[in-house]
Structures are given as structure tokens and as C-alpha cells.
N, C-alpha and C positions, 0 to 999 in steps of 0.2 A: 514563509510560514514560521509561526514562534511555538519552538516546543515547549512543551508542557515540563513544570519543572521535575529532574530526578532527584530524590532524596531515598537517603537509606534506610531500611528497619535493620536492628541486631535481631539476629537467632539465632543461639549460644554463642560462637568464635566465627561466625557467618555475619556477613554485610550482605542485606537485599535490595538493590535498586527498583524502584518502586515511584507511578506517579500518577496525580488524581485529576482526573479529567470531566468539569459537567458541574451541576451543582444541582442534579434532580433531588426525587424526594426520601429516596432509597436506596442504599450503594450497591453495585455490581459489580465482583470481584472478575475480570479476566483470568482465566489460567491456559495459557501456551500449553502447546506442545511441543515435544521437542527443544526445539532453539528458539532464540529469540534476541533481541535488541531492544532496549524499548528506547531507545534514541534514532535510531538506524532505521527501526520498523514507519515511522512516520513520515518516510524518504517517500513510499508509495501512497502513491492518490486511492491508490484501491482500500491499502490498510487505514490508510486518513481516514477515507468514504464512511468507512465499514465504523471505526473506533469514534468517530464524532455523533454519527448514528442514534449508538447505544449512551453516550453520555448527554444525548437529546433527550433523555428522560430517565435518566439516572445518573447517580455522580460514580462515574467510571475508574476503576482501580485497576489499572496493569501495573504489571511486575515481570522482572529477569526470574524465573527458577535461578536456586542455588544450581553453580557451574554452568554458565548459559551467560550470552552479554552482558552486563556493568555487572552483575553479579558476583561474591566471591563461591572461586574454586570448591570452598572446603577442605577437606583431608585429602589431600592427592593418593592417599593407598584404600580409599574409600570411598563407593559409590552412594551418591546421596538416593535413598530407600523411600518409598510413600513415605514413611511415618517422617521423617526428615523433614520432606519438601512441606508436609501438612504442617508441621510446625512452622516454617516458615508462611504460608499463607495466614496462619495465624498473625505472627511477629509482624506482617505486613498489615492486617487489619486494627492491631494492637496501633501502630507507630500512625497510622491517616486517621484513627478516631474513627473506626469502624468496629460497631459494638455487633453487629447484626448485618451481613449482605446474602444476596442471590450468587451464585457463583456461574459461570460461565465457562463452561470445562473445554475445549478441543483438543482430539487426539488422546495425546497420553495426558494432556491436563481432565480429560472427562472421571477415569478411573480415580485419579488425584481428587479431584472433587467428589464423587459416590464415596470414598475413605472421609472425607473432612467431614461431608453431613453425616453420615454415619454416627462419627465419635463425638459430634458437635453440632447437636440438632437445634439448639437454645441462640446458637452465631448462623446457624443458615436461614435463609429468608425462602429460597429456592435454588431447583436446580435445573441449568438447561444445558445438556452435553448433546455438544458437535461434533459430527462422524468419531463420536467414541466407539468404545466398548470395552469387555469387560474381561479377557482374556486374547494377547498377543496372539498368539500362534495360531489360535483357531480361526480369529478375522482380517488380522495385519500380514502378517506373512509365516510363514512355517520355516523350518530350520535352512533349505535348502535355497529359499527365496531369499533370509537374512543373510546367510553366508553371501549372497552374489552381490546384497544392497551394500554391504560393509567392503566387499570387494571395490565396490566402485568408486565408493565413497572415499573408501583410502587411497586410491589413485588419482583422484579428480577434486577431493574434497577445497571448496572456495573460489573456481571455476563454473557454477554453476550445473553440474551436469546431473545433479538430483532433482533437477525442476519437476521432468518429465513423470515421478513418481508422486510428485505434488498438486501439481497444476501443468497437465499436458496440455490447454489451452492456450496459455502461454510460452510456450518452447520458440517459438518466432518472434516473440515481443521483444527485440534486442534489449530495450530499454528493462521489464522488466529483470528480461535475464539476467543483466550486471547486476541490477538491484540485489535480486539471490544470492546470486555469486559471495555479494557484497555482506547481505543478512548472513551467509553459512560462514565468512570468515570472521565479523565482529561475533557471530553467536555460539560460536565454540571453535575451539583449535582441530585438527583431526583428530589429534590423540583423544580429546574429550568426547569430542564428537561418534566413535568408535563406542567408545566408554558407556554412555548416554545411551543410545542404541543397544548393546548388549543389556542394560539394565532395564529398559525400555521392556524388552522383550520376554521379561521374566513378570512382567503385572500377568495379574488372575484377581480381578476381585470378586469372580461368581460370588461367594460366600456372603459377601456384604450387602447384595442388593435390598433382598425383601426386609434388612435392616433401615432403607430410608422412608424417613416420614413427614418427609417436605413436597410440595407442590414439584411436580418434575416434567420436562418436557425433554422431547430427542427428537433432535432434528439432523437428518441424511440423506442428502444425494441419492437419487437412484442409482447413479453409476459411479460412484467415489471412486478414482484410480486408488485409493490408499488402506481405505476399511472397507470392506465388505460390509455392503445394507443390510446383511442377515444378524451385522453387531448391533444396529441400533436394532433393530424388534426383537432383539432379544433384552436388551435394556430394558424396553417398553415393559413388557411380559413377566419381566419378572420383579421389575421396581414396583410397589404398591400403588395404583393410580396413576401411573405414570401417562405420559400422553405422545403418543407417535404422528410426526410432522413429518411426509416423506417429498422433499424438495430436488426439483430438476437440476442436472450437470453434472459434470464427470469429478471436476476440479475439489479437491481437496481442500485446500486451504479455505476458509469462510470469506476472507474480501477477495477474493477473486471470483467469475462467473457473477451470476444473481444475487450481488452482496443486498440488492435491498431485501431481499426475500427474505434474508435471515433475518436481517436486524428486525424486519417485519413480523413476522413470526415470535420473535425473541420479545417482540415489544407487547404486543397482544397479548401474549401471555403473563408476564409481567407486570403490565399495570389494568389488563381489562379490557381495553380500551383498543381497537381495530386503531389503525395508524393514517393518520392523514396524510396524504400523497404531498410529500413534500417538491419533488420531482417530476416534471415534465422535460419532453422531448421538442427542441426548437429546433430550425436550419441556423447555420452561425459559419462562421468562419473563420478556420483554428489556423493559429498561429506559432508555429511549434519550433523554436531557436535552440539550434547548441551551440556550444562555444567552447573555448581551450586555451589557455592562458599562452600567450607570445614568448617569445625566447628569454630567458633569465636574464634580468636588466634592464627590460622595458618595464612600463606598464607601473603599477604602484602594489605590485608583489597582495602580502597577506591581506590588505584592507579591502581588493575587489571584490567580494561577496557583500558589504555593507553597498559599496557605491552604486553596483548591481541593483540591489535593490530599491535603490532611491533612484532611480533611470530606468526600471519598469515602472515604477508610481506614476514615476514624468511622465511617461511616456502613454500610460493608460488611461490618465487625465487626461490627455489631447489629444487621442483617437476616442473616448468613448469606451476602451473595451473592460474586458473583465481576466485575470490570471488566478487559474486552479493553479500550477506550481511554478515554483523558484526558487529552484536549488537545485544541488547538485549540477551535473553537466546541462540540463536542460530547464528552458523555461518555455511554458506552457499558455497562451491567451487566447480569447474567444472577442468576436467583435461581431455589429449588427451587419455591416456591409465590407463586402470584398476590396473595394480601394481605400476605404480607412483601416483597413490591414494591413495592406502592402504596403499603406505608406507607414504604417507601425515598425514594420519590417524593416521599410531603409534606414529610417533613422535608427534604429536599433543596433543594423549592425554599423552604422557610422559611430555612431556614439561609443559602443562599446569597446573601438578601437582604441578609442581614448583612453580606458581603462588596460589596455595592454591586451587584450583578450582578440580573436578572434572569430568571428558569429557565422553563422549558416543558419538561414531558414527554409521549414517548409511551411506553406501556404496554399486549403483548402476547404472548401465549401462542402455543407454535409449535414445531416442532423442528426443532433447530439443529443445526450437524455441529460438533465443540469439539473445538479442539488447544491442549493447553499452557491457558495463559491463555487465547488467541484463541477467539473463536467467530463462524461465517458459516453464509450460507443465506438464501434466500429472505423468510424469514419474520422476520428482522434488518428487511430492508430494509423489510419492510411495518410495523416499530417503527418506523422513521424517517421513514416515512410520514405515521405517527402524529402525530408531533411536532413535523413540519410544519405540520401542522392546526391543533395543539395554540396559544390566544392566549398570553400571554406573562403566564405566577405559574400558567398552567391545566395541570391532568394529565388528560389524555385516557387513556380505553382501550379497548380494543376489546372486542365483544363474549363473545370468548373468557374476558377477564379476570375481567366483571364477571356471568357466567353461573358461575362458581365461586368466586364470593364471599362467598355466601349464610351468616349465622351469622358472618361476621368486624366488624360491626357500622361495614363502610364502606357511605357511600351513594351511587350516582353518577344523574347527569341526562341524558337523550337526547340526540345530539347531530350525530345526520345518519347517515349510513352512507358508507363509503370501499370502492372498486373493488380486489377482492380476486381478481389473478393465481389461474386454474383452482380458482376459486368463486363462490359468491352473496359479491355486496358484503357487507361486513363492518360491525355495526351499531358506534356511536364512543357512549363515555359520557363525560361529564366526572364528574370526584371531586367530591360533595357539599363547600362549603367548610366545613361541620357534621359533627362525624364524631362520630354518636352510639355512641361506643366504648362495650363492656360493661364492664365493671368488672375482669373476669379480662385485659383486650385494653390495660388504661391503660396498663399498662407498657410495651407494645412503644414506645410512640416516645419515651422516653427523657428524660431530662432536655437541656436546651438544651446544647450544645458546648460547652467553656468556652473556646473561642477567640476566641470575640466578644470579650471584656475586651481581649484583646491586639489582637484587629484594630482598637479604636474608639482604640484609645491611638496 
């Protein structure tokens, strides 16, 4: 995946990381809450999902808040205040050639946004705030609830263990847990992080609401673990016209849960126009590999992320299939049929021994709901599952896989059964490392990459 480029706006002795995504007909400012990365953030398929979305029909503007990911600190004996960070949203519209945008507020970026149209009604286009509102204490958490968040957070903070107050959906999702873990440590240090949070807690913009006079929409979870749904209708209620979107799920963060709903929601209102279902739900068969670099001295050290990439191309050219991600510890593909998977799989992790690396997949059959590239769903996660299990050079598969296998002249071995969300556990095979292929099947796995020559040189 090629990110999107970061470039900085100034805002007075501040540098803001800043990057535009999309090339619709009218720009849409992102505003975080909280933390952020905006290099980091595009690690997950969900914030991918979520942020390609909205730049489907608008040219998309994320940004670091000052003290937050690539962002600068600031005054280190000074917390950066609304009127601060509004300047910045400014400097950052200023510096992409955004005369005029919709802003797109979540969390504490919603309150951030209701202050910017407020003071600069002539640069807003609209406003659509996610599980915001409009004073801390009363919706977010009260002094005794902050004191235990800040407790926890100072003990645990970069380990992931504030997921559960974001997105307790995913508290099982290993993968995205490191991911958090990963976003809480690029997206502020503890000490900032503590910092942020106390200042966090100190918004009230009662005052400014029936001051906005842009198109406004508030969209909230029923069951938000984070803000109370009593903050968005109170939004509703007191913004002038505003409009109340009350959306299913517990989960906090906007790309996790029902991410198309939002952007759905967000779109319609927006440009008018109800959203054509970009996304439908096929059976496929995922292919979910991790890997880990071999002992210091093998392998060809800092170039294997390039050569990786050019050995899934290979590799998806000559099974047919399709890969949502590649990168980080894991790589991610979807194929029409179960034994041009598996055979995806072997040569995968043959191949990528070559690079130094060591592979493990898992391998299962399921239907997935596919947008674009991306594809998500339950039955993803129970691939990752897989591959988890999976020892390390092993292709595990479930028994979906290896029940419609019969006649492709792969062989696999028993190898336990795994707890299978609303069903019977699911039985686990490993791939035969003998694969008495039939003579018409030798072909599929191809002659060896010719990249090895160059990676060994």
C-alpha cells in the first residue's frame, strides 16, 4: 500500500503534518480526536476502509493536531487550547489550497470543529461531528471516571490496554490490538498523552452552538463505550438545523464496527446523493501470512519490505488472487478457489525464505463483504486466527479448505480444532510438506522467482 504523501503547514513556531487524499469536488477536513498518526493510521484496513471512503467523493484532508504524531510538540509548558489547534486547522487549509471545506469532527475533534465554524463561517462548507459533544464531564467521563482513565493509562500507556474504552469490539483482534498499541505510542508519548487528556477534559462549548450557521449533521452509536448518545442530541437540539443520524454499535472509533454506515451517512449528506453500494458480500478464500525476519545475517536485512512486495505481485499474478494488505507483520489475500490458495501459500512461504524472513499461514473459506481492494468480515478474522496457530514455515487450514480439496492432489494432516464464533469448532489441517501433485497440477506452482539471484547478490 503507497501512502499518501505528508507535508507540513506552519502555524506560528508549529510544523503540522498534514496529507490530501481523493480529488472530489469539495474538500473535507478530518479532525482526530485525541491522538493520531497520520502515517501509522493507514497501517489498518479498517482506517484505510473508512478514509478512502470519504475521499470517494471528496478531496480528503487529514492532519496530526499540534502534539499528536509527526506533528510538533509546541511549548512544552503549554497546552495547546481550541483556539490554538483552530489556528492550526486553518494553517493546514491555508498550506493544501483549501479556501473552503466540510469539516469532519470525532471525539474532541467535533467541539474543535463547532469553534472553527463558529469563528469562520465564510471557510466552512459544513459540519458532520462523530460521537462528539459539547462539554467533557457531562458526556465523556466525570472527574472520578478521568482520574482511573489517566491511572491506567500512565501504567500501560503504548501496550494497548485503552482499546477497551475505544473499540471493545476489538479487544480479541490481536492484530488490531498491536496496531493501538502501536498508534498510542507513535501518537503521543505518556507524558503528552496525560497532558492532552487533562486539557481534553476541560472543553465546554455549550456557548457556541446556536452560533453555527452551516449545514450540520451528528452521527452516534447507540451504545458508544466513549460518549454518551445523550451528547449527540444534545448537539442536534441546540445547533440550528442541525440533523440527528442515530447509528448501531458500541465501538467508538468511526472505522471500526459499521464503517460503511458512516461514510454512508456522511456521503448523503454531503453531496445529496444516497451512496451506491460499492460493496458486496462473496464466499472467497483468505489467505492470511505472517512472517519475521531470520537471525541477523541472513536474508538481505532493510530491502525485504521492497522485495516482499514484488513476491506478492508474483505471486497473485499466478494464482489469480486479490491482497487488501502488505505490510507490517502481516499479509493479507483473497482467491476464487481453495487450492489456488494453498498453492499461494506454499510458494509463499518457500519463497520468502529466500528473503530471510520466515512465513506461517492461515487458510480459510468464508464470505467476506469486499470493497474496492479491501475486504472484512468475521470470517477474515477467523483466517488470522488461523495463523496464529499456524508454527512458523507451517500452512494451516481449516476445515472448510481441506473438505474441497479432494482431486487437487494437496495433502493435509489433523491438527486440533479451533473455536468457531456461532458454530461447531472448526477442524485445523496442516499442508502435507509432500505434495503428491498430479501431473496436469505441476504447473501451477511455477518455476522459482527470479528475484532470488538479486536478493543473494
Amino acid at each position: 500500500m503507497r501512502l499518501p504523501t505528508t507535508r507540513y503547514a506552519k502555524s506560528g513556531d508549529c510544523r503540522i503534518a498534514y496529507q490530501v487524499v481523493g480529488q472530489g469536488p469539495f474538500d473535507l477536513v478530518f479532525v482526530h480526536g485525541f491522538i493520531s498518526n497520520v502515517e501509522v493510521q493507514w497501517e489498518d484496513p479498517g482506517f484505510s476502509h473508512f478514509a478512502n471512503r470519504l475521499a470517494s467523493f471528496s478531496c480528503l484532508i487529514v492532519f496530526d493536531k499540534r502534539g499528536s504524531g509527526l506533528s510538533d510538540r509546541g511549548d512544552p509548558g503549554q497546552l495547546p487550547d481550541l483556539e490554538t489547534r483552530m489556528d492550526d486547522v486553518r494553517a493546514v487549509m491555508d498550506a493544501s489550497g483549501s479556501a473552503r471545506a466540510a469539516l469532519f469532527g470525532c471525539f474532541e475533534g467535533a467541539p474543535l470543529s463547532i469553534l472553527f465554524a463558529a469563528t469562520y463561517p465564510e471557510r466552512t462548507r459544513a459540519l458532520v461531528l462523530y460521537g462528539g459533544y459539547a462539554q467533557f464531564n457531562q458526556w465523556v467521563m466525570g472527574e472520578e471516571d478521568l482520574a482511573a482513565f489517566v491511572e491506567t493509562a500512565e501504567a500501560s500507556w503504548g501496550d494497548g490496554s485503552t482499546l477497551e474504552r475505544f473499540a471493545p469490539s476489538r479487544v480479541n483482534d490481536q492484530r488490531f490490538r498491536d496496531w493501538w498499541a502501536r498508534l498510542e505510542r507513535h501518537g503521543a508519548s505518556p507524558s503528552a498523552a496525560m497532558a492532552l487528556i487533562r486539557m481534553i477534559a476541560q472543553i465546554d462549548v455549550r456557548a457556541v452552538l446556536p452560533s453555527i450557521r452551516v449545514p450540520t449533521l451528528i452521527l452516534h452509536r447507540a451504545d458508544d463505550v466513549r460518549v454518551n448518545p445523550d451528547a449527540g442530541r444534545y448537539l442536534a437540539e441546540h445547533i440550528p438545523g442541525a440533523t440527528f443520524v442515530g447509528l448501531a454499535g458500541q465501538d467508538h472509533l468511526a472505522w471500526s464496527g459499521d464503517v460503511d454506515a458512516v461514510a454512508d451517512a456522511t456521503e448523503e449528506f454531503l453531496t445529496g446523493m444516497r451512496p451506491v453500494s460499492q460493496h458486496n458480500r462473496f464466499l472467497a478464500t483468505m489467505v492470511v501470512a505472517r512472517f519475521a525476519p531470520q537471525p541477523a545475517g541472513q536474508g538481505v536485512g532493510e530491502e525485504w519490505p521492497q522485495h516482499l512486495d514484488i513476491l506478492v505481485r508474483t505471486l497473485l499474478a499466478r494464482y489469480g488472487g486479490h491482497v487488501s494488505q502488505a505490510n507490517g507483520p502481516e499479509v493479507t489475500a483473497r482467491f476464487d478457489g481453495p487450492a489456488r490458495a494453498v498453492r499461494y501459500a506454499i510458494d509463499f512461504v518457500r519463497e520468502t525464505s529466500l528473503l530471510g524472513l520466515t512465513a506461517s499461514c492461515g487458510v480459510h473459506l468464508g464470505e467476506i463483504e469486499i470493497h474496492g481492494e479491501a475486504f472484512f468480515g468475521d470470517e477474515l478474522q477467523t483466517a488470522r486466527d488461523i495463523a496464529t496457530r499456524a508454527k512458523p514455515g507451517e500452512i494451516l487450514v481449516s476445515g472448510f479448505v481441506s473438505d474441497l480439496a479432494p482431486g487437487s492432489g494437496l495433502h493435509f494432516i489433523e491438527r486440533g480444532v479451533l473455536p468457531h464464533p456461532g458454530g461447531p469448532p472448526l477442524r485445523l489441517y496442516s499442508v502435507s510438506p509432500e505434495q503428491h501433485l498430479e501431473p496436469q497440477e505441476k504447473h501451477a506452482a511455477g518455476p522459482p522467482i527470479e528475484m532470488r539471484t538479486a536478493v543473494r547478490n
